[in-house]
C-alpha positions in Angstrom: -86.1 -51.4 -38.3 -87.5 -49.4 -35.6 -90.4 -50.0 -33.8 -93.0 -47.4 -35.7 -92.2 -50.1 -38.9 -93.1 -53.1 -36.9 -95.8 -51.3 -35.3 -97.5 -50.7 -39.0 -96.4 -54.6 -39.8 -98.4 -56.1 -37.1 -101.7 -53.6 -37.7 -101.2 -54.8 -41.3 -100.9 -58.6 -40.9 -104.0 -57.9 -38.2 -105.8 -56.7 -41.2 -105.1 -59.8 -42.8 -101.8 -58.6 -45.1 -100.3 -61.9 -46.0 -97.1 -60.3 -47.0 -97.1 -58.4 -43.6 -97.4 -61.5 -41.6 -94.7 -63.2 -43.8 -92.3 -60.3 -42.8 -93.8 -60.6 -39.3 -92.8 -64.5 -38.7 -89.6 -64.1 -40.3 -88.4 -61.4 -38.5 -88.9 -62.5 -35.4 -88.7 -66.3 -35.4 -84.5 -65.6 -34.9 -85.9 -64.0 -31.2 -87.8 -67.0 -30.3 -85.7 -69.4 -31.9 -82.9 -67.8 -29.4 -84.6 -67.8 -26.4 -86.2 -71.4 -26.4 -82.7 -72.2 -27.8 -80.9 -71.0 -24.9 -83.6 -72.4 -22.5 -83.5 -75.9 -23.5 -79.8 -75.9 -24.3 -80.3 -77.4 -27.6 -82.6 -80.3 -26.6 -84.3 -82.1 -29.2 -87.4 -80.6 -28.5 -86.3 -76.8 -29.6 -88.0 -77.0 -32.8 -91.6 -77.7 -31.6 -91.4 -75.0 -28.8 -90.5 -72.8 -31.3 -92.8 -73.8 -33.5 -95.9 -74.1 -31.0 -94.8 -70.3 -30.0 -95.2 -69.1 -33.6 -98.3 -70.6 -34.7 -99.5 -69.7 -31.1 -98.6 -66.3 -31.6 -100.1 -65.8 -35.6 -103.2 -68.0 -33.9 -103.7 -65.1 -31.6 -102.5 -62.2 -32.8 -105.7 -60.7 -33.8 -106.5 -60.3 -29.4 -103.3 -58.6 -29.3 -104.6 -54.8 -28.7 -101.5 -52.8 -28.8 -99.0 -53.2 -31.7 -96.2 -52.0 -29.5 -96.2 -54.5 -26.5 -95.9 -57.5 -29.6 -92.3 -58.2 -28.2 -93.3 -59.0 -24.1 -96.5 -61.0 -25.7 -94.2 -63.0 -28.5 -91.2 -63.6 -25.6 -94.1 -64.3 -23.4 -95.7 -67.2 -25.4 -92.4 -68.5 -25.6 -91.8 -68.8 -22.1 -95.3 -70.6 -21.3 -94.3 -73.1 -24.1 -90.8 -73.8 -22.4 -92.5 -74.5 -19.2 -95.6 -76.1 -20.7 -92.7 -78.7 -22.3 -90.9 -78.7 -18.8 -94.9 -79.8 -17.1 -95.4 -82.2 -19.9 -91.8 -84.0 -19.3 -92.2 -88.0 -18.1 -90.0 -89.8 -16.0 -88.1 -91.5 -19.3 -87.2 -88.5 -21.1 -85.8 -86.5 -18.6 -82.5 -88.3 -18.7 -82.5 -87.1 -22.7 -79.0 -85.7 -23.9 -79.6 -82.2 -26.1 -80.1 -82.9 -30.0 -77.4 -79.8 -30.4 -75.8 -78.3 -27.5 -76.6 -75.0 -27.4 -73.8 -73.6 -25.3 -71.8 -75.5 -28.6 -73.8 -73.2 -30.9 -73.4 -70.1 -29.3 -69.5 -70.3 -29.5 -68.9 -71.8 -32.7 -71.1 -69.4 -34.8 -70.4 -66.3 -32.9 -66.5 -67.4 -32.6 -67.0 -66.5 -29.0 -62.8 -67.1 -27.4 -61.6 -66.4 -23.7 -63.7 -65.4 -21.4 -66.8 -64.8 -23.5 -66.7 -68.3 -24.7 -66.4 -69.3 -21.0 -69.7 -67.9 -19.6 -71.5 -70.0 -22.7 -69.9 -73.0 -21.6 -71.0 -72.0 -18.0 -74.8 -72.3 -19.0 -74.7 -76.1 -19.0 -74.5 -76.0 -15.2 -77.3 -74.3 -14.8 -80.6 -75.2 -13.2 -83.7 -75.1 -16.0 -85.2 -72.6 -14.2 -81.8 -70.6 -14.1 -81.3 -71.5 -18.1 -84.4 -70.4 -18.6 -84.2 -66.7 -17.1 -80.7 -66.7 -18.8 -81.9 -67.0 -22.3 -84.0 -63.6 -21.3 -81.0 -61.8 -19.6 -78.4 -62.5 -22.3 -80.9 -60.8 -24.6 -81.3 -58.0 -21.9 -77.8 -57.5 -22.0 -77.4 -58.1 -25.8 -80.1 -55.2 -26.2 -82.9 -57.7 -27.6 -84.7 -57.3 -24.4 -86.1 -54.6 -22.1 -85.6 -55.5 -18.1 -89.6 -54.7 -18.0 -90.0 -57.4 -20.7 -87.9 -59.8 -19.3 -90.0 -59.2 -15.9 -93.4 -59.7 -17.9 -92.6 -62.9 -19.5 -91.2 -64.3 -16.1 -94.6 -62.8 -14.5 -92.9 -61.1 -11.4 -92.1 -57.6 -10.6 -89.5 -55.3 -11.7 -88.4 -55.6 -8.2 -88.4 -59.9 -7.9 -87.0 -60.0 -11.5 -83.7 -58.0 -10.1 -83.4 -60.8 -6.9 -84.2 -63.5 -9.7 -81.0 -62.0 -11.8 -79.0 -61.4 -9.2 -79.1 -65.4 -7.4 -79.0 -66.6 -11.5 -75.7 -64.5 -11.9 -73.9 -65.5 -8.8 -74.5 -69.8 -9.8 -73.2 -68.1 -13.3 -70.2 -67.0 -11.9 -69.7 -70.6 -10.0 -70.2 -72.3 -13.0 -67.9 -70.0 -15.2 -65.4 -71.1 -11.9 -65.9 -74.7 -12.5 -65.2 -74.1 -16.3 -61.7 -72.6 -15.7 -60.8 -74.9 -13.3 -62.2 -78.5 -15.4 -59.5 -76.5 -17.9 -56.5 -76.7 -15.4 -54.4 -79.5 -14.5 -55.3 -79.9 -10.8 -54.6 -83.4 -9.4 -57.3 -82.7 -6.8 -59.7 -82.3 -9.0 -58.7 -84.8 -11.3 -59.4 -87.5 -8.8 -62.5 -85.9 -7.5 -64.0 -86.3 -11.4 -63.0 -89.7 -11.6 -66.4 -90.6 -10.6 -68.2 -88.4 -12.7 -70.2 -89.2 -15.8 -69.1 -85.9 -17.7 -72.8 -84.3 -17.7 -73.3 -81.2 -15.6 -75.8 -80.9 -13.1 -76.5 -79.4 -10.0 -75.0 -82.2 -7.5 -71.5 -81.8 -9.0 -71.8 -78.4 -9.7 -71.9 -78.0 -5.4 -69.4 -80.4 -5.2 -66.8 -78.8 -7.6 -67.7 -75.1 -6.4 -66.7 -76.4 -3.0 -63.1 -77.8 -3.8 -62.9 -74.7 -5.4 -63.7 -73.1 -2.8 -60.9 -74.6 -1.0 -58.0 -75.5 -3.9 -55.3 -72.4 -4.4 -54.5 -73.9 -7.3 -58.3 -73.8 -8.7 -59.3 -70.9 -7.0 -56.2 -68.7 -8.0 -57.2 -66.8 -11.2 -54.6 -66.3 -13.8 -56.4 -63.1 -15.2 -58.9 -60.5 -14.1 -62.4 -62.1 -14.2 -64.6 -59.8 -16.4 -68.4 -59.6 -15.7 -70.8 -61.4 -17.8 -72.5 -58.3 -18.4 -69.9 -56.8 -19.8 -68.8 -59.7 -22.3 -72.8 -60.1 -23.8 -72.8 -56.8 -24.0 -72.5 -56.4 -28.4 -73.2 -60.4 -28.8 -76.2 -60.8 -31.5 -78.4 -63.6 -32.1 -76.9 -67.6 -32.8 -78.7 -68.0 -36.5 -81.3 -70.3 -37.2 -79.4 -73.8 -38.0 -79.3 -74.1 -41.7 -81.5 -77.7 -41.2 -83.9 -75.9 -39.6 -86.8 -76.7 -42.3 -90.5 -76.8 -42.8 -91.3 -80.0 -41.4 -89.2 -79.3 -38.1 -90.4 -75.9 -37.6 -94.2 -77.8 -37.5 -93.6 -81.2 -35.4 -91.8 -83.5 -37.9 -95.0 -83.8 -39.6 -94.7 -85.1 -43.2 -94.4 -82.0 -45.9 -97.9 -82.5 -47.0 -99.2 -82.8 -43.6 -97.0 -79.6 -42.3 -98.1 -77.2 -45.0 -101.8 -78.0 -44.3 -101.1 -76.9 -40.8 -99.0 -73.8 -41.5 -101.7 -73.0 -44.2 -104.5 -73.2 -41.5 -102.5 -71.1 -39.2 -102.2 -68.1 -42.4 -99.2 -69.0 -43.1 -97.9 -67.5 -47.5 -97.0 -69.7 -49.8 -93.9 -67.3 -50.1 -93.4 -67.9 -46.3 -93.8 -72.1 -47.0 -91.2 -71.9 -49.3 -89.2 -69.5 -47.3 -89.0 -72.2 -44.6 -89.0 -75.3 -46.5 -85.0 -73.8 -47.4 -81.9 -73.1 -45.5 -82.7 -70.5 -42.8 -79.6 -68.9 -42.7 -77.5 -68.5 -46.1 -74.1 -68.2 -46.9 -74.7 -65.7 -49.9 -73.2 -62.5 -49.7 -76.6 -60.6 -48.9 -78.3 -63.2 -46.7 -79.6 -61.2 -43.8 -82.2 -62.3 -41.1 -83.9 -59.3 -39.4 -84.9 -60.0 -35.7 -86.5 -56.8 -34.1 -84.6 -54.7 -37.0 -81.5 -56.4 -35.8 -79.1 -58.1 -38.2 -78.1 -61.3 -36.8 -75.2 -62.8 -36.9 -74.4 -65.2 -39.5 -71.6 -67.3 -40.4 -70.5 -69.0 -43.5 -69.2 -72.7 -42.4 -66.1 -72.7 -44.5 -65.3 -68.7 -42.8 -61.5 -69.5 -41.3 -61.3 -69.0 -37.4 -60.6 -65.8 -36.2 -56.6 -65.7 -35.8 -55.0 -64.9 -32.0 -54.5 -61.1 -30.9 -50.7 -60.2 -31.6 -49.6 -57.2 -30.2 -49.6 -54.4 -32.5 -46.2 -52.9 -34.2 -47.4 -50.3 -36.0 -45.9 -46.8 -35.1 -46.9 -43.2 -35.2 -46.1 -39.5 -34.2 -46.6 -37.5 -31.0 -47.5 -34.4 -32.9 -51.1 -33.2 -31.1 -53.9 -33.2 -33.8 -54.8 -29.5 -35.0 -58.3 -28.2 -33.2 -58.7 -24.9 -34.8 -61.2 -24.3 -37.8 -59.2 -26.2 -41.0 -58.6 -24.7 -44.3 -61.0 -25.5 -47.4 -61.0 -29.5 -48.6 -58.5 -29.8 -51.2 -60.0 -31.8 -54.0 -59.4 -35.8 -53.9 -56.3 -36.7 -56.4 -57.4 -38.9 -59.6 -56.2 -42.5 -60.0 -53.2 -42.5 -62.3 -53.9 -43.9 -66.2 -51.1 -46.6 -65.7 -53.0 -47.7 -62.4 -56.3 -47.9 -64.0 -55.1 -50.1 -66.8 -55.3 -53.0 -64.2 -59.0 -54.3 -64.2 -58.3 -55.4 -60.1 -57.4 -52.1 -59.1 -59.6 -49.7 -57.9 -60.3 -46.6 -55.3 -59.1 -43.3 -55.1 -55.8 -42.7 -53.4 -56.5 -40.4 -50.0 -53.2 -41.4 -47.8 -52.5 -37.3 -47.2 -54.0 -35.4 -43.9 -57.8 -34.9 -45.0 -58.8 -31.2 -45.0 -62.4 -30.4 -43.7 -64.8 -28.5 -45.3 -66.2 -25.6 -43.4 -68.5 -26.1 -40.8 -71.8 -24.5 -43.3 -70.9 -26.8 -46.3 -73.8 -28.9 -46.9 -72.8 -32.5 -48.1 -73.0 -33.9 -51.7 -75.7 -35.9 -52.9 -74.5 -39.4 -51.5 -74.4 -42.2 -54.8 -77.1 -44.9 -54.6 -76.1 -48.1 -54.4 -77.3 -51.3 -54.9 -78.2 -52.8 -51.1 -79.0 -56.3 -49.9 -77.6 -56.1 -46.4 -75.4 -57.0 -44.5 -74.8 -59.2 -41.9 -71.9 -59.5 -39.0 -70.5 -61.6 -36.6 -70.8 -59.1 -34.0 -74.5 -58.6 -34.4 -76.6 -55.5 -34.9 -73.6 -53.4 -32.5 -70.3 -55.0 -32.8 -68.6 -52.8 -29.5 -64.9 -53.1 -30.3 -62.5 -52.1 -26.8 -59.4 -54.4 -26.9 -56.8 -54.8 -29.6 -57.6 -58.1 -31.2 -61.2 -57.6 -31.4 -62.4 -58.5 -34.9 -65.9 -58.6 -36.6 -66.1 -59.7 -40.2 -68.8 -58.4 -42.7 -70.6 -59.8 -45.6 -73.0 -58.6 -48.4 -73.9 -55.5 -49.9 -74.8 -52.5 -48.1 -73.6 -49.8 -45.6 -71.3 -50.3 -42.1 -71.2 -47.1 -40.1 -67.9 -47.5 -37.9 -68.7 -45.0 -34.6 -65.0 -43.6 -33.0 -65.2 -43.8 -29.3 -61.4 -42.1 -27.8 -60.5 -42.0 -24.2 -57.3 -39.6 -24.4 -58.3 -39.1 -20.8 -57.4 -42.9 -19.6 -54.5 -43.6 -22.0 -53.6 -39.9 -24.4 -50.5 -41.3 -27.1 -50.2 -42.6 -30.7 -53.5 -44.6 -32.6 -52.4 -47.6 -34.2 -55.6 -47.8 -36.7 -57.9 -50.5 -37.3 -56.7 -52.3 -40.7 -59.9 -54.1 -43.3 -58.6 -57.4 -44.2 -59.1 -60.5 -46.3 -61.2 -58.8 -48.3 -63.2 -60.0 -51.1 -65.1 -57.9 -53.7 -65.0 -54.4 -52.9 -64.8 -52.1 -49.8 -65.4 -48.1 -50.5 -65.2 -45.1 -47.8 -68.4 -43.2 -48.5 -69.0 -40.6 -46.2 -68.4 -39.1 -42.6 -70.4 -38.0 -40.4 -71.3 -37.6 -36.4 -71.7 -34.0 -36.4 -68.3 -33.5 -36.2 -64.8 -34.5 -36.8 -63.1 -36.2 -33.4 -60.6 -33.0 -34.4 -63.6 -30.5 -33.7 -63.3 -28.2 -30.6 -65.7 -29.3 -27.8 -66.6 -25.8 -26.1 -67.2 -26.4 -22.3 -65.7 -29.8 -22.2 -64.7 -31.2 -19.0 -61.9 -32.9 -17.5 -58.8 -30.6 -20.0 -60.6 -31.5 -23.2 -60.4 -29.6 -26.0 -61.5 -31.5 -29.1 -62.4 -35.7 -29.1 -58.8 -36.3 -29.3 -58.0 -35.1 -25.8 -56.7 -31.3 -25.0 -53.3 -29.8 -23.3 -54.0 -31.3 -19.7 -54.8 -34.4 -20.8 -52.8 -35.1 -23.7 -53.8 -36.1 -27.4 -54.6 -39.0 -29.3 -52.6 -38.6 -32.3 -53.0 -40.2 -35.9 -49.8 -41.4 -38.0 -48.2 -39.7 -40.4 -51.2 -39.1 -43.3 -53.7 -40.6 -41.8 -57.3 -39.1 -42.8 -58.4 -37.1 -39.6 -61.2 -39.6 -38.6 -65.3 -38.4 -37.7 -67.2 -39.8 -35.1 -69.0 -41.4 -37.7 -67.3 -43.2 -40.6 -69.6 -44.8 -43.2 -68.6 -47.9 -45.8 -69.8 -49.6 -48.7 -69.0 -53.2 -48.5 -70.0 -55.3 -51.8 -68.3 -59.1 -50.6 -66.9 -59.9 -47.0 -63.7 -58.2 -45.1 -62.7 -58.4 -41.4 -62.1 -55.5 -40.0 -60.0 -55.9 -36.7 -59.3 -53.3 -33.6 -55.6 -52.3 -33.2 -55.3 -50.1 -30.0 -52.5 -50.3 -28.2 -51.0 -46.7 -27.2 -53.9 -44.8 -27.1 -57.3 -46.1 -25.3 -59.9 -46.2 -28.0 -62.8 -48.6 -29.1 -65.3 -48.8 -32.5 -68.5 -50.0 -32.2 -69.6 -51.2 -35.9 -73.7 -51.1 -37.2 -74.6 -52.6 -40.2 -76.6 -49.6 -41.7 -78.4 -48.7 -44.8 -77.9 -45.6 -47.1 -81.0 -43.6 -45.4 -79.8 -43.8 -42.3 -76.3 -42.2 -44.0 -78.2 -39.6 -45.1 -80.2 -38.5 -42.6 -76.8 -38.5 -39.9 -75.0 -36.5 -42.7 -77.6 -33.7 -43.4 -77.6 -33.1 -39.3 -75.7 -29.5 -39.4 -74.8 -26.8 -37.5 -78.7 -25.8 -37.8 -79.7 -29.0 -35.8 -76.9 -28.1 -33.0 -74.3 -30.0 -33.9 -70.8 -28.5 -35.4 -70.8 -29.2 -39.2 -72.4 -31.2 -41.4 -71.3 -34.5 -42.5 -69.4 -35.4 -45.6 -69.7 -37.2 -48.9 -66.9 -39.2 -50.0 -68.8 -41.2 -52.7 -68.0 -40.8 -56.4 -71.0 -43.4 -57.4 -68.1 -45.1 -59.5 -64.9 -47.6 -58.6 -63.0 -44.2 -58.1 -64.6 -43.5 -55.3 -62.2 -43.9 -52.4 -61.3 -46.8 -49.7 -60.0 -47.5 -46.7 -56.1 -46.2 -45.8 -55.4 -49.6 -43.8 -57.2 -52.5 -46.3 -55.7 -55.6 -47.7 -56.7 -58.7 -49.4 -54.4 -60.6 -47.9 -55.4 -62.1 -44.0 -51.6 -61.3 -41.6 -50.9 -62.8 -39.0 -50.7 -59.5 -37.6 -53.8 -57.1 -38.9 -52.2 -54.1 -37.6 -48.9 -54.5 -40.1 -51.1 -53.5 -42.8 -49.8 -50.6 -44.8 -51.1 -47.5 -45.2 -52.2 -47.7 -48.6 -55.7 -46.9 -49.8 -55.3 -48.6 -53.6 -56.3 -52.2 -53.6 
């Protein structure tokens, strides 16, 4: 949701809208929930920060005088509860261990692996004061956050908030360090951690960076060390634990007890019984809206996500065609002796995909029944490296955004392939503005069209292969993994789970509006419409081995 929606939400639960503050609490609890989360690293006393925040924040909302700065004042509240909790701390429960790790949480329901996984290990050796501007800069990065937010609920400067980032970063790094190396198999280290306990602090994170410091062995990386910027970037909210009730979200105070509270505070009935169930559900359409972000969720018996195998797929060196194409050619028909099975379905499109001309306005697009969906990668799933992999579930719209670099890496695509699907996957419309086959008039660097030029070279499809757009819109009703295959040409997908007005809207953006055509409807509105080239049911070891065929 953008922020004119939230901005008529919070003037409407001002007002007094029950059903607006409902909406209001439930869409950003996931925020808060995150950032006290991240804070505290799991300690058992998560669940009453989070829940002083919100009924601080409902409390007061009425002296909040500008709809638009709710997300500094919410993050805000937060932050004075975490170091309220840190002030009101005596000498016996410091030594607490965490109810639920939090560093845990973040990589088992995001299936964070390699490196990514390693900076959320990293967090444990951090300071409070370091975990606490973390859990603000992760969301920076993430795109929860603004940097002038995260300075706000700090209360320092622009200016003081990038020397506070900076020093957190660099004892990030060290810790990431110490992670690697507690990983290895040094017998240096392994008799320097004879004496430890096992529980990170800041005493043996000094004296572990400085071995480091001096160990080849430890302090020789075996790969190129990516920035932790870099690996939040596309990373979405950890859910709301699914035992994350009622009576925790208000103190552990007895049912009874809780709802008098959250009633005093205008809490619904509707929002009572909201929270007295699972927060996050492993339906099809269970969605959690944080700041009109999806956020992740992940169904606890979901497999976990297969090693990257290098791709074996092949395709041609023929240069894509950049001049104006020929009239569409209509979609063929389903056979009768292919219809007669009740499990197949789709329209068969594996043949070079012919665009209309540049003036065709698009088809009515089919409505669809939508619930939303939710992802693993979050509200913007940036795909780069072969092996990345997001998995979708529910019922709604994905837009799939082609991003291709002919100019680092020109040669053959190995697609991305759909798999393990369950219920039903359909390709409904492209759109963008233009196809990635489009000329680009004025383009710099030898480009010619989005799939590279003479001087350059070309990214080229394989043989049949629809002639992609820059955006590529899906109807998902179930879950399926889709799964990033590059491997001779450099390109990446960034995947947004969408809704069907936001399809409309990028598809009725034509030539009239700047851009080089309008989109494309591909939807029939009926189980002929068509699907993916590269789907399967099935989960291979390899993802890129899956065939090019488009009936499932």
């Amino acid at each position: 949701m953008d922020s004119e929606h939230w901005r008529a939400v919070i003037t409407a639960a001002q007002a007094g809208d029950r059903r607006a503050l409902d909406e209001l609490v439930a869409g950003w609890l996931p925020l808060v929930y995150n950032i006290v989360g991240r804070a505290l690293n799991g300690h058992a006393d998560v669940d009453d920060v989070v829940q002083e925040t919100m009924l601080r924040a409902v409390g007061n909302l009425g002296s909040l005088r500008d709809p638009d700065s709710f997300r500094s004042w919410l993050v805000a509240i937060a932050m004075r509860q975490i170091r309220d909790r840190a002030r009101r701390r005596t000498p016996d429960r410091l030594e607490e261990a965490p109810a639920s790790d939090f560093a845990d949480l973040t990589v088992l329901r995001l299936q964070l692996e390699g490196q990514r996984r390693e900076v959320a290990e990293a967090v444990r050796w951090l300071d409070d004061e370091d975990r606490q501007l973390l859990s603000l800069w992760w969301l920076e990065v993430a795109g929860e956050l603004t940097r002038r937010e995260l300075a706000a609920a700090v209360g320092i400067t622009r200016q003081h908030a990038a020397v506070r980032v900076q020093r957190m970063k660099e004892r990030l790094e060290t810790s990431r360090g110490i992670v690697r190396a507690l990983d290895g198999a040094c017998p240096g280290l392994r008799e320097l951690t004879g004496r430890w306990d096992g529980r990170p602090d800041s005493v043996w994170r000094k004296r572990l960076a400085r071995h480091i410091r001096g160990c080849g062995y430890c302090g020789g990386t075996r790969e190129s060390v990516v920035p932790a910027e870099h690996l939040l970037v596309g990373i979405a909210l950890v859910p709301l634990p699914v035992g994350f009730t009622l009576s925790l979200a208000f103190g552990g105070k007895t049912a009874v007890a809780a709802a008098s509270a959250a009633t005093s505070a205008g809490w619904s009935a509707k929002l009572l019984g909201a929270l007295t169930k699972p927060a996050v559900a492993v339906t099809a359409g269970a969605t959690i809206v944080a700041g009109g972000a999806y956020v992740v969720t992940q169904p606890p018996d979901a497999p976990p996500p297969r090693a990257a195998i290098a791709p074996t797929a092949t395709a041609t060196s023929e240069p894509p065609r950049s001049s104006a194409p020929p009239a569409p050619t209509p979609t063929p028909k389903p056979s009768r002796s292919a219809t007669k099975k009740a499990d197949l379905y789709g329209t068969v499109v594996d043949a070079v995909d012919r665009a209309p001309d540049p003036d065709t306005r698009p088809a009515a697009l089919p409505r669809r029944p939508e619930s939303g969906i939710t992802s693993t990668g979050g509200p913007k799933a940036v795909m780069q490296h072969r092996g990345d992999r997001v998995t979708l579930t529910g019922r709604g719209y994905v837009l799939v955004r082609w991003q291709i670099s002919p100019g680092s890496r020109p040669g053959p695509l190995v697609m991305p392939s759909w798999t393990g699907l369950k219920g039903r996957l359909f390709h409904v419309a492209s759109g963008g503005s233009r196809r990635m086959d489009d000329p680009l008039p004025g383009a710099p660097n030898g480009y010619a069209t989005g799939m590279g030029g003479p001087d350059i070279g070309y990214a080229v499809l394989p043989p049949g292969t629809q002639q992609m757009w820059q955006n590529e819109y899906f109807y998902l009703d179930g879950t399926v993994t889709l799964t990033q295959n590059e491997r001779g040409c450099d390109y990446g997908l960034i995947v947004f789970p969408s809704d069907r007005d936001a399809v409309v809207r990028d598809i009725e953006e034509g030539p009239a509006d700047g851009a080089l055509r309008y989109g494309l409807v591909r939807d029939t509105g009926t189980d002929s419409a068509p699907v993916p080239q590269y789907v399967t049911r099935e989960t291979p070891a390899d993802p890129a081995t899956v065939p090019q065929r488009s009936r499932v």
